[in-house]
C-alpha positions as CSV (number, residue, x, y, z in Angstrom):
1,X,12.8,-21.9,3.6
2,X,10.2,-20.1,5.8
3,X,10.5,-16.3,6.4
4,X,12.1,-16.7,10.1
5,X,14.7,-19.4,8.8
6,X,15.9,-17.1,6.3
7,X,16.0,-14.1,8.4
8,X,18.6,-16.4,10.8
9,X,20.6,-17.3,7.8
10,X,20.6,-13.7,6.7
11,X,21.8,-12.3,10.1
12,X,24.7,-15.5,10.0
13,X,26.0,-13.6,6.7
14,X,24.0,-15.7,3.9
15,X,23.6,-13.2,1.6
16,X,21.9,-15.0,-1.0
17,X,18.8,-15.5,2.0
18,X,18.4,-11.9,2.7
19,X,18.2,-11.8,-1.4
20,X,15.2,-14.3,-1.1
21,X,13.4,-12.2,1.6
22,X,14.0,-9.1,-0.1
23,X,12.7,-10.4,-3.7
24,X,10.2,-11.7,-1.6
25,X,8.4,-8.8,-0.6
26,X,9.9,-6.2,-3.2
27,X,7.0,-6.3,-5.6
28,X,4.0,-6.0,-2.5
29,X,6.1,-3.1,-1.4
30,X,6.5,-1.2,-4.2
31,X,2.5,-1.9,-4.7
32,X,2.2,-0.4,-1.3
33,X,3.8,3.3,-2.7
34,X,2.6,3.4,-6.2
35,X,-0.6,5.9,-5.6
36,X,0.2,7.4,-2.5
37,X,3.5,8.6,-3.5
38,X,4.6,10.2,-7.2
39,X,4.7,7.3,-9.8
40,X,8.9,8.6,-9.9
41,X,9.8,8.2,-6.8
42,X,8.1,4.1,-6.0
43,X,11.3,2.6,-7.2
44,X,13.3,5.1,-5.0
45,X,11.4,4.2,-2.1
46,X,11.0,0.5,-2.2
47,X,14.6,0.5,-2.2
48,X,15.1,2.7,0.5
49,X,12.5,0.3,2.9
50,X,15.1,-2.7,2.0
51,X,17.9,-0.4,2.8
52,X,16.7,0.0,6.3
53,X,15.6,-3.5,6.5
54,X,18.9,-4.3,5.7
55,X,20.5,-2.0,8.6
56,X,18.2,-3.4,11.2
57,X,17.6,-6.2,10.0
58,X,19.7,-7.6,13.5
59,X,16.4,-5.2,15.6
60,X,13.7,-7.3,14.4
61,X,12.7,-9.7,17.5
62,X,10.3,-11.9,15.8
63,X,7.5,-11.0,17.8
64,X,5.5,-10.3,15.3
65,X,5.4,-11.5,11.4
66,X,8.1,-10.4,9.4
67,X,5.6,-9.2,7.0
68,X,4.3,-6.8,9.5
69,X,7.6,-5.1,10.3
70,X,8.7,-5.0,6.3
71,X,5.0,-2.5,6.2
72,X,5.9,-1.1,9.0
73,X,9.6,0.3,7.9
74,X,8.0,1.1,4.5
75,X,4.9,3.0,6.0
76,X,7.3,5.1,7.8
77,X,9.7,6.1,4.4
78,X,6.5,7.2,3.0
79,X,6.0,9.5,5.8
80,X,9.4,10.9,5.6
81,X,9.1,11.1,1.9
82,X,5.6,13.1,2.2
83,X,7.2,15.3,5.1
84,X,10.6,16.1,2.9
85,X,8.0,17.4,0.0
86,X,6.2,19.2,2.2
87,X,9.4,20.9,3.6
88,X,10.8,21.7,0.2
89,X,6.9,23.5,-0.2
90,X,5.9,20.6,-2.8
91,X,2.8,19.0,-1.9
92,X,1.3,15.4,-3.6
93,X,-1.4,15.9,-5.4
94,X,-2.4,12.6,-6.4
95,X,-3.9,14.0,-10.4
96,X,-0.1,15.1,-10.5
97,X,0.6,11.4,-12.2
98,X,-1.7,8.6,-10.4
99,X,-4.9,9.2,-9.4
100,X,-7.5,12.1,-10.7
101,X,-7.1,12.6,-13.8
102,X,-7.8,9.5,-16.1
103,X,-6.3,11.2,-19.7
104,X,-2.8,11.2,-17.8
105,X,-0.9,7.7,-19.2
106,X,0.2,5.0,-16.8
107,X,-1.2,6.7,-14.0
108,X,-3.2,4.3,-11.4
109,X,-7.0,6.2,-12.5
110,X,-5.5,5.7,-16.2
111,X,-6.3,1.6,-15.7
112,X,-9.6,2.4,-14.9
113,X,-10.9,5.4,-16.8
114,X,-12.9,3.2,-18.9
115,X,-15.2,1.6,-15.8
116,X,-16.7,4.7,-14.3
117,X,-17.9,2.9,-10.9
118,X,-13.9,1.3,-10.6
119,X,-12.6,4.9,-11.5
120,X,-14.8,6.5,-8.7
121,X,-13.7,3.9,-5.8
122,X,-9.9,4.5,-6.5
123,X,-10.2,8.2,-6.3
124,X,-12.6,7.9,-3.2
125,X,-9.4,5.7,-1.9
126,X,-7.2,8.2,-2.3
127,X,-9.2,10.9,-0.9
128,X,-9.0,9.4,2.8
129,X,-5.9,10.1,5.3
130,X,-3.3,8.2,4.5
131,X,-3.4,5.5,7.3
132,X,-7.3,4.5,5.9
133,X,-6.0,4.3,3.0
134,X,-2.9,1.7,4.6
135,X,-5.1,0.0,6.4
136,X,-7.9,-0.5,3.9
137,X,-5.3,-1.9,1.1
138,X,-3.1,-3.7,3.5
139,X,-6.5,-5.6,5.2
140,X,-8.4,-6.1,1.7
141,X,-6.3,-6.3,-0.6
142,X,-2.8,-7.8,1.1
143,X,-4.2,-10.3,3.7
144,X,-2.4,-8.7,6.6
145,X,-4.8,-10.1,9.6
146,X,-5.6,-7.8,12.5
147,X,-2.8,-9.1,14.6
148,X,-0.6,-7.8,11.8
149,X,-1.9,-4.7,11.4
150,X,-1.8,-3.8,15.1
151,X,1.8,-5.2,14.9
152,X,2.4,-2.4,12.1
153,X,1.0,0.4,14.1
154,X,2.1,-0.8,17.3
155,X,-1.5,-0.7,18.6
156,X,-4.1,-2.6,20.8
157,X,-5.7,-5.2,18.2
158,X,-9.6,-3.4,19.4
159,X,-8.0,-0.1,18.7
160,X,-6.8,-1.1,15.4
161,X,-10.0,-3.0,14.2
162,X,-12.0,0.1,14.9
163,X,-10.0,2.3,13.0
164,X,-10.0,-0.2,10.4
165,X,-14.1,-0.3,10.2
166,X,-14.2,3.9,10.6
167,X,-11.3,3.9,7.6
168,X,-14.3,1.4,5.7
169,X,-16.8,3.6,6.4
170,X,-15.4,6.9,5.0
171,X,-14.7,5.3,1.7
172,X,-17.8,4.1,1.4
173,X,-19.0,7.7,2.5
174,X,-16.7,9.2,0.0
175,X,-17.8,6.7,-2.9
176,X,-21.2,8.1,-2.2
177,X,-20.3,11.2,-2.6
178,X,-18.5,11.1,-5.6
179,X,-21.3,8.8,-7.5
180,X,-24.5,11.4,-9.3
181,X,-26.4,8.6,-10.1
182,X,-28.7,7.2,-7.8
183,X,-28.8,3.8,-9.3
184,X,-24.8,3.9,-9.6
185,X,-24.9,4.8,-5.9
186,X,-26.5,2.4,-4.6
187,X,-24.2,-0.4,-7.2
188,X,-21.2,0.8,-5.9
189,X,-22.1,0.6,-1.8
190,X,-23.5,-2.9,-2.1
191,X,-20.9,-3.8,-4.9
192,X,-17.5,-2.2,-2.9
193,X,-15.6,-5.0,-2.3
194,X,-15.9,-6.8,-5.3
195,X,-15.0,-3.7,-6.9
196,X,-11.7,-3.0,-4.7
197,X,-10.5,-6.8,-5.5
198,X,-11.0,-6.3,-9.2
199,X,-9.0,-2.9,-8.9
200,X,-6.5,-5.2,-6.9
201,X,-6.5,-7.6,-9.6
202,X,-5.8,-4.6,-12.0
203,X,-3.0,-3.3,-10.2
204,X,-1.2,-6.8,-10.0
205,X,-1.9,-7.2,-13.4
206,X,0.0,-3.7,-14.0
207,X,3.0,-4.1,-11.7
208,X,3.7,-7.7,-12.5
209,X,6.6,-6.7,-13.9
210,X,8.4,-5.3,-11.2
211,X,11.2,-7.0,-9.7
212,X,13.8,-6.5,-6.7
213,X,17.0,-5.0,-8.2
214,X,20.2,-6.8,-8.5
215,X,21.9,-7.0,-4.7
């Protein structure tokens, strides 16, 4: 069944279709938190999306893909999530478990300490605010289309396509300045996007086990 078909059945009481939406989605959006949030708390979170899903799941009007609003509600838990850290005076710090330092096990760096130029791109990611960062993964490495992500931010398509190429440009900005060699420098600009869909592939590869828990 397509994604609007089971949303219907869902919202007529078929549970096992919400079920199929959620396992759907549940590995994409626990992809979306692992890096920007502690490694410990991705599970939590996914969860907590589909919770919310779940509750308004009678709000979404279908003008826009379903796929859209699912990043959307998850975009906003991570905000929450950051903000309740911050209030409680605890501050991410992505080398806290996935991003800086590469000696640190199963952290996201970890899978690439041993390709220096893939090592530098994911901390140049995770140096930029953290809508580039959403709107570079969700564009490159998800598929979302500009529609979509417009949807998602509930902006003009023009505004959201120049955000999108200003988010492009600071990681390529902040690539550059991470990379001492010259030679490397220049491998890495011309060589970005082939190096963020490897890292993708890397990622997948890492998380393929994850699945939606039992509902």
């Amino acid at each position: 069944m397509d994604e609007r078909a089971l949303l219907e059945a869902w919202r007529g009481g078929d549970a096992e279709a919400g079920r199929q939406l959620i396992t759907r989605y549940y590995a994409a959006i626990y992809r979306f938190f692992y890096g920007k949030a502690e490694a410990a708390a991705c599970e939590d979170l996914a969860q907590e999306t589909f919770e919310v899903v779940v509750r308004r799941r009678d709000a979404f009007r279908g003008d826009s893909p379903f796929r859209a609003y699912v990043y959307g509600i998850a975009r906003f838990v991570l905000v929450a999530h950051i903000r309740r850290r911050q209030r409680h005076g605890k501050r991410f710090e992505p080398a806290e478990d996935s991003a800086i330092d590469p000696a640190t096990e199963g952290s996201v760096t970890a899978l690439f300490a041993d390709r220096e130029l893939e090592f530098i791109v994911v901390q140049a990611l995770r140096s930029l605010p953290l809508d580039d960062q959403i709107l570079v993964e969700l564009k490159d490495w998800e598929g979302l289309t500009q529609a979509e992500l417009a949807a998602l931010f509930e902006a003009p398509q023009p505004t959201v396509a120049r955000r999108l190429q200003r988010a492009r440009t600071r990681l390529r900005e902040a690539v550059e300045r991470l990379v001492a060699d010259p030679a490397l420098r220049d491998a890495s600009v011309h060589g970005l996007d082939s190096c963020m869909q490897s890292i993708y592939g890397k990622l997948q590869a890492h998380l393929g086990r994850v699945r939606a828990p039992e509902q």
